[in-house]
ZAMARGU-4260 file (C-alpha; in steps of 0.2 Angstrom, whole numbers, plus 5000, padded with zeros to 4 digits):
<rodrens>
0) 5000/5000/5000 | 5014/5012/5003 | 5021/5011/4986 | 5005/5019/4981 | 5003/5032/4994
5) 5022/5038/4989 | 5021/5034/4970 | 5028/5048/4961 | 5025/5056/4943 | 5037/5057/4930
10) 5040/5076/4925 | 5040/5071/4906 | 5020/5065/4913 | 5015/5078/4919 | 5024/5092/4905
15) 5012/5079/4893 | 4997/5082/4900 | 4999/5099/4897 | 4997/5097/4880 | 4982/5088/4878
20) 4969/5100/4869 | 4952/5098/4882 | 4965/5102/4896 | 4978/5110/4891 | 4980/5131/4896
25) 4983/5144/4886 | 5000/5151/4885 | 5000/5169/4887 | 5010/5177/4902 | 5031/5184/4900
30) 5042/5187/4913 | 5035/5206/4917 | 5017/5199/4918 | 5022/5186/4932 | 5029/5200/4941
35) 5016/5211/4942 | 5006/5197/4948 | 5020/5192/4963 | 5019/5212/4965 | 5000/5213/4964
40) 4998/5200/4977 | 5010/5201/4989 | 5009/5222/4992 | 4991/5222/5002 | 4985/5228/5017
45) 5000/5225/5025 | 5012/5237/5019 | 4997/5249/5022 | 4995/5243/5042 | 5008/5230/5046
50) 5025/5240/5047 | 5015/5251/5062 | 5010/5238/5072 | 5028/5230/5072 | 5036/5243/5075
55) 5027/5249/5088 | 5023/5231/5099 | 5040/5224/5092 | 5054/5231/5084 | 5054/5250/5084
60) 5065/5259/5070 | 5073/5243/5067 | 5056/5235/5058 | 5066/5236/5043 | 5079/5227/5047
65) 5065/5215/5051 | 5057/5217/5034 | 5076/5213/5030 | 5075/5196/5039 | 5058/5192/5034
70) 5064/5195/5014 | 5079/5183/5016 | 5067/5168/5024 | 5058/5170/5010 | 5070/5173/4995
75) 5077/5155/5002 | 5058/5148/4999 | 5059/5157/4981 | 5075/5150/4976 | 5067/5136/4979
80) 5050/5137/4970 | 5060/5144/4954 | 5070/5126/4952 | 5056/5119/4952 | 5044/5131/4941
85) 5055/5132/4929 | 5059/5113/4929 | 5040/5108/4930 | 5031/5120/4924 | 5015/5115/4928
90) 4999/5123/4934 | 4998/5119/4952 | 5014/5125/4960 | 5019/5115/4975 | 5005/5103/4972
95) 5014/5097/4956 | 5031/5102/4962 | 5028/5085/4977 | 5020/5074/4964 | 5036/5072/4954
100) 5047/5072/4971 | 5039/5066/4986 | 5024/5057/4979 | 5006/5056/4977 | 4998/5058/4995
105) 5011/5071/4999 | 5006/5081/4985 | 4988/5078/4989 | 4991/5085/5006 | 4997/5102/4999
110) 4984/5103/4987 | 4971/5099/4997 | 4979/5113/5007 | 4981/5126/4998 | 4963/5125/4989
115) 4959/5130/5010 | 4972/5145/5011 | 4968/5154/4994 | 4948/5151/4996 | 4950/5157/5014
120) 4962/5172/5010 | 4951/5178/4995 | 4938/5178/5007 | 4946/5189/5018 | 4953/5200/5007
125) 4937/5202/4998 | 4928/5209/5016 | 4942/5217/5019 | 4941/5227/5004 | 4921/5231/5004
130) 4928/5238/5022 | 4938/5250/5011 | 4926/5255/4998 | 4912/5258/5011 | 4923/5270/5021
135) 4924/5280/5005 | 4908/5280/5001 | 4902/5286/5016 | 4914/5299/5015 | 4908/5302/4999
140) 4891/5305/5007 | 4884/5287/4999 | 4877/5274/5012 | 4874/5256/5009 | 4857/5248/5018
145) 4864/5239/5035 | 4858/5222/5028 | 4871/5224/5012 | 4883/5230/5021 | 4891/5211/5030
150) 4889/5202/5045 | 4899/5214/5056 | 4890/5221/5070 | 4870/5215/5061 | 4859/5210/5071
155) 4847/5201/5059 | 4849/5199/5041 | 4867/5204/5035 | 4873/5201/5018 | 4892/5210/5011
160) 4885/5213/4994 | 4903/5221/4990 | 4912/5207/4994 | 4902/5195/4986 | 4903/5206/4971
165) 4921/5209/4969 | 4923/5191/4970 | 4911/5187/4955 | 4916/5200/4944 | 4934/5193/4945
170) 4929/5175/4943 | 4921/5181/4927 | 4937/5189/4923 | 4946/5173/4924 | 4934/5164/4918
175) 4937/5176/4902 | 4956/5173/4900 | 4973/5174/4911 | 4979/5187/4898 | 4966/5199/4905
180) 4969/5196/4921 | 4985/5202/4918 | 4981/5218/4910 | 4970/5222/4925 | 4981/5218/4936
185) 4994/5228/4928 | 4983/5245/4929 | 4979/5240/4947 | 4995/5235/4954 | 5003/5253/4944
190) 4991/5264/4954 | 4998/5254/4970 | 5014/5254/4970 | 5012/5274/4961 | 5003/5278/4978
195) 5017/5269/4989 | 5028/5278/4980 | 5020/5293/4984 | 5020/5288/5002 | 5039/5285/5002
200) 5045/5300/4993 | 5032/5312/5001 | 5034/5306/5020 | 5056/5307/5017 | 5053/5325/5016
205) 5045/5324/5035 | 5056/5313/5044 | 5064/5316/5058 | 5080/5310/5065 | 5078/5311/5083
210) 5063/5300/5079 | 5075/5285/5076 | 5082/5285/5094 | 5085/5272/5099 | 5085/5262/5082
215) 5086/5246/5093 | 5075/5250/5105 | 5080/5242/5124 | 5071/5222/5127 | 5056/5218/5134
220) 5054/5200/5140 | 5034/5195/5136 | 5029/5182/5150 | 5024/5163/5142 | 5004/5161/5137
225) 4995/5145/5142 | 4980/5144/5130 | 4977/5137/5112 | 4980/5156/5106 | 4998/5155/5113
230) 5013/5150/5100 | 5015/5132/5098 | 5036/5136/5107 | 5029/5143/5120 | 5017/5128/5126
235) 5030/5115/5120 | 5045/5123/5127 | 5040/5137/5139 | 5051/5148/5127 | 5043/5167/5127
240) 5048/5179/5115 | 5056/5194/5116 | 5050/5213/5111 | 5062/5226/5106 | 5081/5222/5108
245) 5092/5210/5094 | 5078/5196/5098 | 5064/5208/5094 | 5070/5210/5075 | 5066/5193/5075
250) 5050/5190/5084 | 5045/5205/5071 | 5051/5195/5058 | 5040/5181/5062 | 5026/5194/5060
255) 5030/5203/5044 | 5035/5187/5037 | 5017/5183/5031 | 5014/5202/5022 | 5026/5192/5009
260) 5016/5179/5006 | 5010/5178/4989 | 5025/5175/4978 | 5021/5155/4978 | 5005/5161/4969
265) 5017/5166/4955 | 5022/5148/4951 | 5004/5143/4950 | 5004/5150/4932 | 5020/5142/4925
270) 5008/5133/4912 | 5001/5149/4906 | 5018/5156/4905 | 5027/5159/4885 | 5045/5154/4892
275) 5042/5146/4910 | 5060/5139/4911 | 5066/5158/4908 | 5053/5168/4914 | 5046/5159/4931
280) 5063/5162/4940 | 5064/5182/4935 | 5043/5184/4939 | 5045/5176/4957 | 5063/5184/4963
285) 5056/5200/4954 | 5043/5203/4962 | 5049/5197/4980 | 5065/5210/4980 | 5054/5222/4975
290) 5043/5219/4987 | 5055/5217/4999 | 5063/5236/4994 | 5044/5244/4996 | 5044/5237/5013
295) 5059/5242/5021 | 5057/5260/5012 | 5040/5262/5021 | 5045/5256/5037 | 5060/5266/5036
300) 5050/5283/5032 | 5035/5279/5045 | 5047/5276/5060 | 5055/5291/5053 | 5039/5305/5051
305) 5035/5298/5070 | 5040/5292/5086 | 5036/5272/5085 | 5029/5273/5101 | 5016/5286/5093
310) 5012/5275/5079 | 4994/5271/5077 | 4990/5251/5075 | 4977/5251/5062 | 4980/5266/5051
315) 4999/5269/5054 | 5004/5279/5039 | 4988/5287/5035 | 4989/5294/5054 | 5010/5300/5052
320) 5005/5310/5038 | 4989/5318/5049 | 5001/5321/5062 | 5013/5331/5051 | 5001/5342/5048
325) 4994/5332/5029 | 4978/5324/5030 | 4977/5324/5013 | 4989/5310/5011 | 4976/5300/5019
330) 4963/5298/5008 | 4977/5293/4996 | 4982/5279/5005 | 4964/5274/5007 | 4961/5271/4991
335) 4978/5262/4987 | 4975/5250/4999 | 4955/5247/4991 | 4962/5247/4974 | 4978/5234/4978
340) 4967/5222/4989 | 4958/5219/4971 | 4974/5211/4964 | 4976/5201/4979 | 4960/5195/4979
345) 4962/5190/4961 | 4978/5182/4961 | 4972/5172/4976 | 4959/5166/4967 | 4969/5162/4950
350) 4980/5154/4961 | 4969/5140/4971 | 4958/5135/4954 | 4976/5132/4945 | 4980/5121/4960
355) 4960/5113/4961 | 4963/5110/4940 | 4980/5103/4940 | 4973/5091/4955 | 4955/5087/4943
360) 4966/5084/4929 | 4976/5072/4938 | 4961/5061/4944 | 4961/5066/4962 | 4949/5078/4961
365) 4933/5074/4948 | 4939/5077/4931 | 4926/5084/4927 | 4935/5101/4931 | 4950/5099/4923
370) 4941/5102/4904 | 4947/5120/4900 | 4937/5132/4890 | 4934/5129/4871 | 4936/5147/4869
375) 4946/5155/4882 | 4957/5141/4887 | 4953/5144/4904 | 4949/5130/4918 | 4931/5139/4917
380) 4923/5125/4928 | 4935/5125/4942 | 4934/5144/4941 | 4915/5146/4944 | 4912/5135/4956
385) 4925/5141/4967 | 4921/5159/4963 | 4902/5155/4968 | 4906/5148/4984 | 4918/5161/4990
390) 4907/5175/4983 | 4894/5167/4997 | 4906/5163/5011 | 4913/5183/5010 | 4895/5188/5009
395) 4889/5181/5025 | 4903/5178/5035 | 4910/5193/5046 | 4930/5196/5047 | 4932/5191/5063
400) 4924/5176/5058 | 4937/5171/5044 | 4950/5179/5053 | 4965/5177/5045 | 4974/5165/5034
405) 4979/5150/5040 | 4997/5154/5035 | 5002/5138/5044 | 4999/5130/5025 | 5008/5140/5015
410) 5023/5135/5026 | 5022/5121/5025 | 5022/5122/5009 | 5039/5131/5008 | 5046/5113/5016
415) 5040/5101/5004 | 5047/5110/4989 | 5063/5114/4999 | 5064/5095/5000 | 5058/5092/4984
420) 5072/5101/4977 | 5084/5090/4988 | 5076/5073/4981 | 5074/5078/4964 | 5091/5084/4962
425) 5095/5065/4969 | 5084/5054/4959 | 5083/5064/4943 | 5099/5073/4940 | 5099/5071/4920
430) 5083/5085/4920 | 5086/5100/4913 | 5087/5114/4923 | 5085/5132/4917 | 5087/5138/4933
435) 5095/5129/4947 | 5096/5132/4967 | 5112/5137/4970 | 5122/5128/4986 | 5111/5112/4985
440) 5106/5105/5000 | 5112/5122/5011 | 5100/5135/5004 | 5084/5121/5003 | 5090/5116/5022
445) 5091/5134/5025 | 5073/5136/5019 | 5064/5121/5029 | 5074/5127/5044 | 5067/5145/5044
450) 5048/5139/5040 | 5049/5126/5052 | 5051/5141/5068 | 5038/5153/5059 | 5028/5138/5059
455) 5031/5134/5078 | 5029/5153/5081 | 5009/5152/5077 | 4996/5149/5089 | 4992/5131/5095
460) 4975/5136/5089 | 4982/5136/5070 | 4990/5120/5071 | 4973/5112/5078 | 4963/5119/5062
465) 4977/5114/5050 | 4974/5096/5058 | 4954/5095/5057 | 4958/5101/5040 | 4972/5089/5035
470) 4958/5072/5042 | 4944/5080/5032 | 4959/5076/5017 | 4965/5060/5021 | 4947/5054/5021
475) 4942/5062/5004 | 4957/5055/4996 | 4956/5037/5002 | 4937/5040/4996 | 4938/5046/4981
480) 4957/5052/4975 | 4968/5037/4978 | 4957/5026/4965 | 4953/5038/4955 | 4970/5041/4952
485) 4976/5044/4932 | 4995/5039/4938 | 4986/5024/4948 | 4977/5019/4933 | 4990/5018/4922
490) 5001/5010/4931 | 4989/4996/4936 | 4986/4995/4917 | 5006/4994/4914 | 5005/4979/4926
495) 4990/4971/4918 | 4977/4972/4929 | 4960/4982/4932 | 4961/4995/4946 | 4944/4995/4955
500) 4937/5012/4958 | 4924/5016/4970 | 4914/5026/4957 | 4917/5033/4938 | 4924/5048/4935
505) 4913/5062/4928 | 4917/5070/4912
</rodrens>
């Protein structure tokens, strides 16, 4: 039975799939599209709120060095990723990167995860936004009725009719073609970066330097938490982290490190992409050193136009700029942070229904969903029905209710294809590689070692949802995925006898 569970597919396989016409993508993304997605996805609401509340809980002035940190955790996950996409490029990112490394019930595992942290991150990012654009149009003197307006705070019927909306017009987007995603995306994430810009260049002209003493502000020890909200060190070990002080950078680390997350979404699109094996390596480090630029720059010129201990939690920059004296810059960054959440919200979505085809196409899933558009050569099916559902979970679900994204996945994501890269370099060292991680195994041990303590950092909570999650998997695919199986299938068939399958596939 273990030979099954661990049976892995050949990357000749799954590069052949690609090609066959009902399931086969269309190829329409370069090297600058890719990284205005990593860009469009990664910069959201927490370049906008984030650097604040680090600085002013953990860090100080020396947030940036912990955006610094943060960047290089992740550059070692990208590295990574960009072997592998440019290797394999096919749809489903760490999905099909485990498939062809670890096996097939590993790469159900992160599949089967990551359908949960895109759907349940598009979902918050969706409320998140409708947040936004109501506090403009109330500002604008335009009021939505109390039952469209979310769940927040109703006391009978509550319905978010923006959320639910932004999620189906950018389902019907997708639906339409990747190419136009792209060219949305591009406009939107232009007038973000265009109004972090402004924030950078403008708020340098107000710094301060006496603002920036102590740069490294003096340690505060923060006494050990009991309960499932405490990090999983902390219970197993009685470790408590440190505020402020050399520790501090690194327990704000831990925080900031999820305002990155986002550039794995990039490698969800290799099979859309003209020249994967040269273009998936520039679109993913692309767009994370840019990012990682933005983010030290902000935090750099917040800690710098006021006293971190001053800083406002949930509107840090918006409130510097009031308290120089410019509340016009506010409404400014208002409206950045509602017009990039779209992106986000988009490339989440793109990003789980590449992974939910990829996983269809492959037999685990109903393949049912894995025949693209005849038109559009889009995963249409996929698409819809995943774009309906979140549409309706944002709609009727509050914010504090989704809270935030299980980021515990996405993590552990980052270890299997660290260790993917590892045992493909070991098993099949004839493949060519367009890019290749350099200092194989140090920089993939180097990766797994870092997510492994962000992942021990989160709650106990977090680790308790991830395993409800993980059972609900393991009893779909010994249900359904494991003979349903395409690669289980044709193997059986290889060795001449009849697989038994609990039920047909649907086509």
């Amino acid at each position: 039975m273990s030979s099954t569970l661990f049976r892995t597919k050949k990357v000749e396989q799954s590069i052949q799939d690609t090609e066959e016409p009902e399931h086969a993508l269309k190829k329409s993304l370069s090297a600058l599209d890719l990284t205005v997605f990593g860009v469009g996805v990664i910069i959201g609401t927490g370049i906008f709120v984030l650097t604040g509340k680090v600085a002013k809980e953990n860090a100080g002035p020396a947030v940036s060095l912990a955006f610094v940190a943060a960047g290089i955790a992740c550059g070692l996950a990208a590295l990574c990723y960009a072997e592998f996409a440019s290797t394999v490029p096919v749809a489903g990112s760490a999905y099909t990167f485990s498939y062809a490394s670890l096996g097939e019930l590993p790469a159900w595992i992160i599949g089967w995860d990551l359908v949960l942290e895109f759907a349940l991150g598009t979902a918050v990012v969706a409320v998140g936004w409708s947040g936004y654009v109501r506090s403009l149009l109330d500002n604008a003197g335009w009021h939505l009725p109390d039952y469209l307006s979310g769940r927040e705070g109703a006391t009978g019927f509550g319905f978010d009719i923006l959320a639910a909306a932004l999620v189906l017009v950018l389902t019907v987007i997708l639906v339409i073609g990747v190419k136009l995603s792209a060219r949305v995306t591009t406009v939107v994430v232009a007038i973000k970066v265009t109004v972090v810009m402004i924030v950078i260049i403008a708020g340098a002209f107000f710094i301060s330097g006496d603002n920036y003493k102590p740069f490294v502000p003096k340690a505060e020890h923060v006494a050990a938490g009991s309960g499932v909200k405490s990090p999983l060190v902390q219970l197993m070990f009685g470790w408590a982290p440190t505020n402020f002080g050399v520790l501090g950078i690194f327990t704000a680390a831990s925080v900031v490190f999820f305002a990155f997350i986002g550039f794995d979404v990039v490698a969800t699109a290799a099979e859309e992409t003209k020249n994967p094996q040269r273009d998936m390596p520039r679109g993913i480090l692309g767009s994370l050193l840019i990012c990682t630029t933005l983010y030290v720059a902000v935090s750099i010129v917040v800690t710098g136009m006021q006293k971190y201990t001053r800083l406002s939690i949930d509107a840090p920059l918006a409130d510097a700029f009031k308290a120089t004296g410019h509340p016009w810059y506010a409404g400014v960054i208002s409206f950045g942070a509602a017009v990039g959440l779209t992106t986000v919200c988009m490339i989440l979505l793109l990003g789980q229904t590449r992974v939910f085809f990829a996983m269809s196409r492959d037999g685990l899933l109903p393949r049912f969903f894995s025949r693209v558009h005849p038109r559009f050569r889009t995963p249409h099916r996929p698409t819809i029905l995943l774009g309906v559902i979140i549409a309706i979970v944002a709609g009727f679900t509050s914010l504090s209710e989704l809270a935030e994204l299980v980021n515990i996945g996405t993590l552990f994501a980052f270890v299997v294809v660290a260790i993917g890269v590892i045992i493909l370099r070991h098993t099949r060292p004839d493949l060519h590689r367009a890019f290749r991680t350099p200092l194989v195994p140090l920089v993939p041990i180097l990766s797994v070692l870092a997510s492994l303590w962000l992942m021990l950092n989160l709650p106990a909570e977090t680790w308790i949802r991830f395993a409800v999650w993980m059972v609900i998997g393991f009893v779909v695919y010994f249900l359904y995925g494991r003979s349903h199986s395409r690669l289980g299938r044709e193997q059986a068939a290889a060795a001449g006898r009849t697989p038994t399958p609990s039920g047909g596939d649907i086509e």
